[in-house]
Structures are given as C-alpha cells and as structure tokens.
N, C-alpha and C positions, 0 to 999 in steps of 0.2 A: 504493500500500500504506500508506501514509502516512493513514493513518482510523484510529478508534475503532470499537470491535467492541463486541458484548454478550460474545460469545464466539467464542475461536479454536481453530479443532480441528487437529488433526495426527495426520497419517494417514490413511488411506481406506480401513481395514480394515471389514470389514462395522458392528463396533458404533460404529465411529467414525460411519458414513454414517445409520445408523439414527439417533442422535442428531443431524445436524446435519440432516437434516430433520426433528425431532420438533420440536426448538428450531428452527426456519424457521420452521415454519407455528404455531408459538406467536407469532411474532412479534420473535421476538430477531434481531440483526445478526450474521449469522456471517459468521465468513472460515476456509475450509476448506484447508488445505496439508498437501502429501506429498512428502517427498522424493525422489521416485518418480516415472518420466515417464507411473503407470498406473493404474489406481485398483485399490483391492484389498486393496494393504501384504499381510499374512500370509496372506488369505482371498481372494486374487488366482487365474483360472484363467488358465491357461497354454498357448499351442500348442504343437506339438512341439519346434521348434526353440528356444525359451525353455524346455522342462523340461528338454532337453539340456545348453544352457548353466548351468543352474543347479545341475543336477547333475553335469555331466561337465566341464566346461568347454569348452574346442576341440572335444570331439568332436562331430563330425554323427549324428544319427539314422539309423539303418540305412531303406536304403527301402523295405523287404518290410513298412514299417509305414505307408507310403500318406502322405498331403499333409498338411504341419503344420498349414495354417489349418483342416484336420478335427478337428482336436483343440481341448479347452477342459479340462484338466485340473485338476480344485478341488487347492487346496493343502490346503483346511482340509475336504474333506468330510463334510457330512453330511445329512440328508434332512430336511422338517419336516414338524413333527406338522401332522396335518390340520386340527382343535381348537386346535393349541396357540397359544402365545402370539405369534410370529413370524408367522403366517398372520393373526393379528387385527391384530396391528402394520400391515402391508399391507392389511389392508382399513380400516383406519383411517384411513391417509394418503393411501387410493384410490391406492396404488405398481401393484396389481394391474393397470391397463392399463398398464403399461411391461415386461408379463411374462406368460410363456404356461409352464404349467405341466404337468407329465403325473402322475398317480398311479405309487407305486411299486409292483412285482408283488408282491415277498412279502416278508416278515419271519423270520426261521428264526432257532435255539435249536440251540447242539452241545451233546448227550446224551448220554452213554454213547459216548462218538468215532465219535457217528454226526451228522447235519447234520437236524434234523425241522424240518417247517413251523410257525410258529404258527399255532393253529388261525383262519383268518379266518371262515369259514364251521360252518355246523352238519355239511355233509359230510364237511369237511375234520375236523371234533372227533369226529366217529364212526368215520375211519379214524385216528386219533390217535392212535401208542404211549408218547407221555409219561409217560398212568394207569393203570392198572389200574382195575377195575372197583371196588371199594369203595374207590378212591380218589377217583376222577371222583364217588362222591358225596356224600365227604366234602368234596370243594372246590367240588364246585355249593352245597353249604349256606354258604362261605364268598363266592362268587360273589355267590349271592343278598342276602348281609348290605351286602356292598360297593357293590354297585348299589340298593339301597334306603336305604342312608345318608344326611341330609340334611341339613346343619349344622342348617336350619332347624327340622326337626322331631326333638325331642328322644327321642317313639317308638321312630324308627328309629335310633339310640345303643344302646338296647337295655341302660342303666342302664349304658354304659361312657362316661367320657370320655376321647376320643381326644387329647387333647393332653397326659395326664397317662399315659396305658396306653399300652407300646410296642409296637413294631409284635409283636416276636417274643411279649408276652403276648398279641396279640390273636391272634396266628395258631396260637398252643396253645389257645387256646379249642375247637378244629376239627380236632387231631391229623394235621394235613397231612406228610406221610412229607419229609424233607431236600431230595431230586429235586423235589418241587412245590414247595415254599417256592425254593427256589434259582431254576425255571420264572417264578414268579410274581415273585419278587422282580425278578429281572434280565432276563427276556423282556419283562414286563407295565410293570411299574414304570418299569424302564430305569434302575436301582439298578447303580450302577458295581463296587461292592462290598459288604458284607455290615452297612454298618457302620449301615445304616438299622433295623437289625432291634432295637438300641437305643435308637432316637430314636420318640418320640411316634410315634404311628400315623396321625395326621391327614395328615400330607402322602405317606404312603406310600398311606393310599388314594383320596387326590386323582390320583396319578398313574394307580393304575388304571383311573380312572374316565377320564383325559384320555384314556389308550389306548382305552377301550371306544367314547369318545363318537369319534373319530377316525378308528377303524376304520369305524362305521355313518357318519361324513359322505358319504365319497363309496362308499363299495358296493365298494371293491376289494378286492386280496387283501392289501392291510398297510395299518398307519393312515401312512402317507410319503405327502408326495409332493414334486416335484423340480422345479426351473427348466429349461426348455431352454435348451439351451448354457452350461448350468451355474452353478455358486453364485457367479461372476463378474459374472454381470446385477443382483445382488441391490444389491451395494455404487453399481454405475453406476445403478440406479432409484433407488434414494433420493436420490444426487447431484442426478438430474434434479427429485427432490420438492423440496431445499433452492432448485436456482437459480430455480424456478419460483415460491417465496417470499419471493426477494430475497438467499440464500447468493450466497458469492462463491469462488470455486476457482482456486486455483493447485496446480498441478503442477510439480516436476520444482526442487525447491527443497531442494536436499541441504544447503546451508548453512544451521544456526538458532538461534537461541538466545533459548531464555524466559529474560523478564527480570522480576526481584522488586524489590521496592524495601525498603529499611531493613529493613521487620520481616517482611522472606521473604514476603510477599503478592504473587503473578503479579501483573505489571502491563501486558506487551504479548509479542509476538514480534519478533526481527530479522533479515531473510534479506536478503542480498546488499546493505546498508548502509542497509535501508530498517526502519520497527522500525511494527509497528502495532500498539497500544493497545487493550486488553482489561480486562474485568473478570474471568472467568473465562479455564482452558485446558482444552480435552479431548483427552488425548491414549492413544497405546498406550503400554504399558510400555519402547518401544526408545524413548522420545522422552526420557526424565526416568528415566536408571535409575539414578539417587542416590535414586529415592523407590519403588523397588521390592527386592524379594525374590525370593530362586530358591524356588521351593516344590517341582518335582519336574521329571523329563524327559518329554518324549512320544518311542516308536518307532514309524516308522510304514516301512510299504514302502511304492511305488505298480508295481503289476503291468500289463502290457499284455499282453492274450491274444484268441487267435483264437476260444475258446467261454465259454458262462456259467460261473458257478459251480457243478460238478457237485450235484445232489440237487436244485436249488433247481428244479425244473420246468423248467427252460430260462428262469428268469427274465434276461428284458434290464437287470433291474433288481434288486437287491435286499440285504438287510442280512442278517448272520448276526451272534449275540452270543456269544460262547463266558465265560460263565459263569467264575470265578474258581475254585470248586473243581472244575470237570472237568478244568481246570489246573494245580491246584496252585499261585497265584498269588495274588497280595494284591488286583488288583484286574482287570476284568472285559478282554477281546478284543475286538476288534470287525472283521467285515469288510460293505467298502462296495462296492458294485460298478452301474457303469451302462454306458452302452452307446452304439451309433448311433443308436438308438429316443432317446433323450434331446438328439443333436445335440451326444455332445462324444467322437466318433469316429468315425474315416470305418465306411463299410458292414463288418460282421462285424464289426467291433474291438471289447475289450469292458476297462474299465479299472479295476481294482480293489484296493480299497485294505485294507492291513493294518494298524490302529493301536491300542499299549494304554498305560500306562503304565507308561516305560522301568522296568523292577527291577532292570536290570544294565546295564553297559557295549557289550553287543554284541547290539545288534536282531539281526543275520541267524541267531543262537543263539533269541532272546529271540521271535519272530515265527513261528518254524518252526512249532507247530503252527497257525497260521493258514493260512500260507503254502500247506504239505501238502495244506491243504481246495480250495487254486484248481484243481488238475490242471497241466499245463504251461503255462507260463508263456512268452513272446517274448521280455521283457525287465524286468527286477525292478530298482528304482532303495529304495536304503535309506538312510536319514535320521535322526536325532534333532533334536529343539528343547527348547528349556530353556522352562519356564512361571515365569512371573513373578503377581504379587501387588501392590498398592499396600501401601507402610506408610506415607504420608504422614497427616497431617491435612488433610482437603481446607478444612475451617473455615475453617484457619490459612490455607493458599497459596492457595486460591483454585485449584486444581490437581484435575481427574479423570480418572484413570486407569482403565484396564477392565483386567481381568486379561486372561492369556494364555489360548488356547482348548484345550480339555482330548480327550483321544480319541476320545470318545463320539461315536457316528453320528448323533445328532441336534442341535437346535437350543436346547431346553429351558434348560440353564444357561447358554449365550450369551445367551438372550434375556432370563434372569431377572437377569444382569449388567446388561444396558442396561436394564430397569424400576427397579433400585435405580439407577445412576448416573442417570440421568431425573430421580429424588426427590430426590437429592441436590443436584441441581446446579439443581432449578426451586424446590425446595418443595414440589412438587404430587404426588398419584399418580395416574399415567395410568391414564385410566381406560377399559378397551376391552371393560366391559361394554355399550355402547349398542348400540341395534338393527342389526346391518349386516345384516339379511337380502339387501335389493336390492343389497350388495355380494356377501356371500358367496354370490349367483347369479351377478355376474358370474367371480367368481374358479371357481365351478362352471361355467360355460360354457368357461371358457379350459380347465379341465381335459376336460369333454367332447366340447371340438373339436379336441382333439389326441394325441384317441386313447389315453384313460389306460388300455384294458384291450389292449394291443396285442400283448404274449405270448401270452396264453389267445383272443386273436382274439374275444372275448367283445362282444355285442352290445352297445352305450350305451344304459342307464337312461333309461327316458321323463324329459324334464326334470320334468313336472310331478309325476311320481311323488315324486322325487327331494327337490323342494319340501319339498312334504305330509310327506315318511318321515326326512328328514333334518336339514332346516335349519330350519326356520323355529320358534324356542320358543313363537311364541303359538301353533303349530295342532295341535303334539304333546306330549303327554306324555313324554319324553327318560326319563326315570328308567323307567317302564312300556316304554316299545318294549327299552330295551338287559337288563331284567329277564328279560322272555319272550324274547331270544336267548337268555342264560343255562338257563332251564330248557329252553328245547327241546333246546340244547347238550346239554347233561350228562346230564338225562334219557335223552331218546334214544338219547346217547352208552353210558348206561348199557347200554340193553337190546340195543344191536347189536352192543357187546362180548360178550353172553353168548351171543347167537346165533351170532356168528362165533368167540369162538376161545373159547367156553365156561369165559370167564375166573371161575372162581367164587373166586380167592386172591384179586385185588388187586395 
C-alpha cells in the first residue's frame, strides 16, 4: 500500500465505481478502498439473510419467503433511462458485457387515487383517461412543439428563448388544464416537485425528449430498463472496468484516515499503519463528514409480496410516480417494484419498494398512501437515511465528494452527479456523444436475449428492424419518427374518444 496514486477512492458505492473506472481507463493510478468486506457501500444488493440483519438484527427471515441466495435486494433502487446518460456511461466503457439487462414493463402515474399506465403505445393513449378530448388536443399541439424543438434550428424556438422563458410561461402558451401539466411535469419529465415550472424551460424539455427518445429505443412498454440480479452488478462491473486498467482494490479496511498536509491539501490515505500517497481523494459523504451537510431525509419501505403491483397489468416489473399534489406533499412518491423475471427473487416473489422525501419523523404514517397501492404485503421492513451534500472546496483539498442518492426511481441525477464530479476532478467533459451504434447493439442484444417483453409474452422485435427504427442517428431521422408517434397518439386519440364515450367536454 505503501505507493503513490493519481487518485484514491473510498467506497464502492455505484458513483464511487463509475468514476474509478472512468479515471482507469483515462489512464490515472487508482487505488480503490471500502470499508466494507463488499462492494456497493449504500447502492449494495443484499440476500435475505443480510436484509435481515441489517434491519432486524438477530432475527432470521421467516421461511415461507424461500432461499436467501434468491434474493438480490437494491438498497438504492432504481431503473435506467434507456437514452439516458448511465446507459451511454456503459457503453462507453464497453461495462455492457459484464451485464445482461431486461426492459422494464411499464411506467404508471397515480391520478385521481387511481394507479393509470403511461401511455407507451398509441393503443395504450387511445384507451387513456388522463385527457379528455379537447385536452388530448391541446397537449398534442404542445407535444408537437416539444418534439420539433432543436437547439440547432432557431425555426423550431418559435421566437421563444428557452433558457430565459420558464417552463410554467411556456406551458400557458397551450392552456394545459393542472392534471396535464402535473402528468407531464412528473410522469414525463420525472420532475420530483413543482419547482421546475420556474426554472428556464430548456432543461424541462430536454427531459421530455430523453423520455420520448427512451421509450422508442427498445419498443417496450416504459422507457426503464434493469440489470439482472440487480443494481449490485452495476458497482462490481465497473470495478472489473478499473482493474482491467491497472485500479487497484482493497476491501474490508474499516480503519482510515485522509491525511492533509499544512495548508489542508489531501495528501494520501492510512489504513492499518500503512498510509498511501495521493494527489486527489474520491470519496462518499460517510468518509469526510466535516466536509458535508445534512440537506434532507429519504423514507423508504422495502415490501416482499407474493403478487404484482395491482392495476399495473401484472407487470413483473415496474414504476409508479405519485405526483406531489395528488398528495398533498412538497415533493413527488415513488414506487419500484421487480421480480423473479429480473433474478432478484426466488419464483412468484415480487419486491417493492416505497420511497419519497422524508417531510416528517415517521415513514410508516409518511409512506401509507404508497404502501395502500401494493395490496398485501408478506413482510414490510421501514427505514430512513439522512442525505448529505459536499460544502468543501475541492480546489483547496484536493477532496471529491458525491452527494447522497435522493428517492427518485431512476438514475438521471446520480448520473448527472458523477458527469460534474468527472469535470471537476479531470478538467475535461466526458464526452459520450461519439458513435456507439455497434455498442448500443450489443447492449440491445443482451436486452433481447433475455426476454425484455416477458409479462405481455410479446414477441422480440426483428433485430434489424430494431436497427433501422431505433438506434442508429445516421439512418433515421429521430426528431421525424418520435413526431408522427405524437400525432398519430393524440390524433387518433382524439377521434376514438368521441367514438367511445362521446366525450365532447374535455
């Protein structure tokens, strides 16, 4: 241990492992330590007999719930955009062959205290009760705006500039009823609270776009999709990306201490009398919490049950967002739910999770109307964690901290944390616009040979169709194919509402 490092990382929580392979294969000397004899730190999955101890202590798991080593339960779940940034990350680093992926089934919005699907398909938006009829075509005119938007082409702006026009001016342009704006904001967006409808509009409708484009990558019924054996492969594949560029890994080093010199500049680590030498440190927030802040709580449940999520089609898989005003709540619900189809449950077991940010002292009050949506339940384990913040100056220490990981079911603000800590700690901005078509095939193939349509028993997409309709930017026009879903949506959505329930209010 006794060497000079470029940089030392501490912990092996997912953003930890993404960075210490990013900097691997940049070429920097890492040395990689966890206190911990497992890789994971907070984003670690867990067999039964580890959730038990970790929540109950001594107790044993009840057996009418089948073999620990069937279980792989995420502590931090959540699902990733198909588009987004986390999936480019992986095809970047080529992680994707260390990992076999499945599409998630479906996406759902609670409405009016009922559980609806988001619309993935044009059937699916025709049986839709989200709109009313001259609503649907008031937001296809907003739809359309969105999906023809171009940084590049000033035309499609439409004489507005979106970095200076908020989102809520841009979305009164369109007279969208509170239910659709609320729809849009937090089903589409994935807006945790309300608070975006003040900030510039630019990044409010990059994200719908990232859902639209997300949804059309692989043809399923929500734009997710998920690791088998869960988000605990994620943190061990990039491990394998760092050693395989010269990282170095120690485990199981509970003893540590960053060491500064004179003018508080990181200078190494010390674990068990040995002290190695650094220029930088990357660590989580529990490693250096003199250089963090509490900024709020997460509540989460995690539920073990013998069927799906009721409403949700029988999905083996899938997300529901419950919206902050259908609540009454400052910021949005969320519930996660997978399965044996994913391989982190023995056969029928189905695992789901309930988390928002904590606004009181007692989840099992605080969680209920989540909770209510599972149906019964086998066993309900309830938790809080505190979220932390860096307040250091990394300039000065030479010190990068990632924040703590926040409720949300997806991947999006984890990921956008390790692109800013990336910049920060290299100089550079990663850059993961370059061609990966011949990846993102492979990373489609690992999703279509492990059966991403396995609820709906749905047939697998010719590959080559798949190609040509999805992926590859030189052979399609993206902004054109995800346009005309739009209009045929709403459109036709239009006219099969009047035909069936002779909606003429709205």
């Amino acid at each position: 241990m006794d060497e000079e490092y470029d940089v030392i990382v501490l912990g092996t929580g997912l953003k930890e492992c993404i960075l210490s392979g990013l900097l691997s294969v940049d070429g920097l000397k890492v040395l990689h330590m966890d206190r911990n004899d497992y890789y994971g730190g907070e984003s670690t999955s867990l067999n039964l007999v580890q959730l038990w101890k970790h929540f109950r202590g001594d107790e044993k798991p009840p057996e009418k719930l089948g073999a620990s080593r069937e279980y792989n339960v995420d502590m931090m779940p959540k699902f990733m955009m198909a588009n987004g940034s986390l999936v480019r990350i992986l095809i970047h680093t080529d992680v994707t062959k260390y990992l076999n992926f499945k599409a998630v089934d479906g996406s759902y919005v609670y409405n009016k205290k009922k559980v609806h699907k988001v619309p993935a398909t044009d059937v699916e938006a025709l049986k839709s009760p989200l709109m009313g009829l001259f609503e649907k075509r008031r937001a296809r005119k907003f739809f359309i705006y969105v999906q023809d938007y171009d940084d590049n082409d000033p035309k499609s702006h439409e004489g507005l500039d979106l970095n200076k026009v908020t989102a809520r001016e841009l979305i009164s342009k369109y007279g969208l009823e509170d239910d659709t704006i609320d729809f849009i904001g937090h089903a589409l967006a994935l807006h945790s609270n309300d608070s975006y409808l003040d900030q510039p509009a630019l990044g409010f409708i990059k994200r719908m776009k990232l859902y639209a484009e997300s949804l059309a990558r692989f043809q399923g019924g929500s734009p997710y999709i998920y690791p088998l054996y869960g988000l605990g492969e994620l943190p061990q594949a990039f491990a394998r990306l760092s050693a395989v560029y010269g990282g170095t890994y120690m485990l199981h080093k509970p003893e540590y201490k960053v060491e500064f010199d004179a003018d508080g500049k990181a200078t190494g680590v010390t674990s068990e009398g040995e002290t190695a030498k650094c220029k930088k440190v990357v660590c989580d927030p529990s490693y250096l919490p003199d250089k963090v802040k509490k900024v709020g709580k997460v509540a989460r449940a995690i539920c073990i049950m013998s069927h799906p999520i009721p409403d949700t089609n029988n999905s083996h898989s899938a997300q529901v967002i419950l919206p902050q005003k259908q609540l009454g709540r400052k910021s949005d619900m969320y519930l996660f739910c997978c399965s044996y189809a994913h391989n982190v449950a023995p056969k029928g077991k189905y695992i789901a999770f309930v988390s928002a940010e904590a606004e009181t002292d007692n989840p099992e009050v605080e969680l209920k109307p989540g909770v209510d949506l599972l149906g019964p339940v086998e066993e309900i384990l309830y938790d809080t964690y505190d979220r932390y913040v860096p307040t250091n100056d990394h300039a000065a220490d030479s010190c990068f901290i990632s924040a703590s990981y926040d409720p949300t079911t997806h991947f999006e603000t984890t990921v956008n944390d390790v692109i800013e800590m990336y910049t920060k700690i290299t100089g550079k901005v990663l850059d993961l616009s370059v061609d990966l078509s011949a990846a993102v095939l492979h990373l489609k193939n690992e999703v279509l040979e492990t059966c991403c349509f396995h609820a709906k028993k749905q047939p697998l997409v010719e590959e080559s169709s798949i190609v040509s309709s999805c992926f590859s930017a030189n052979l399609l026009d993206k902004n054109l194919k995800l346009k005309l879903h739009f209009y045929i949506t709403f459109i036709v959505g239009v006219i099969c509402n009047v035909l069936r329930n002779n909606d003429w209010i709205g």
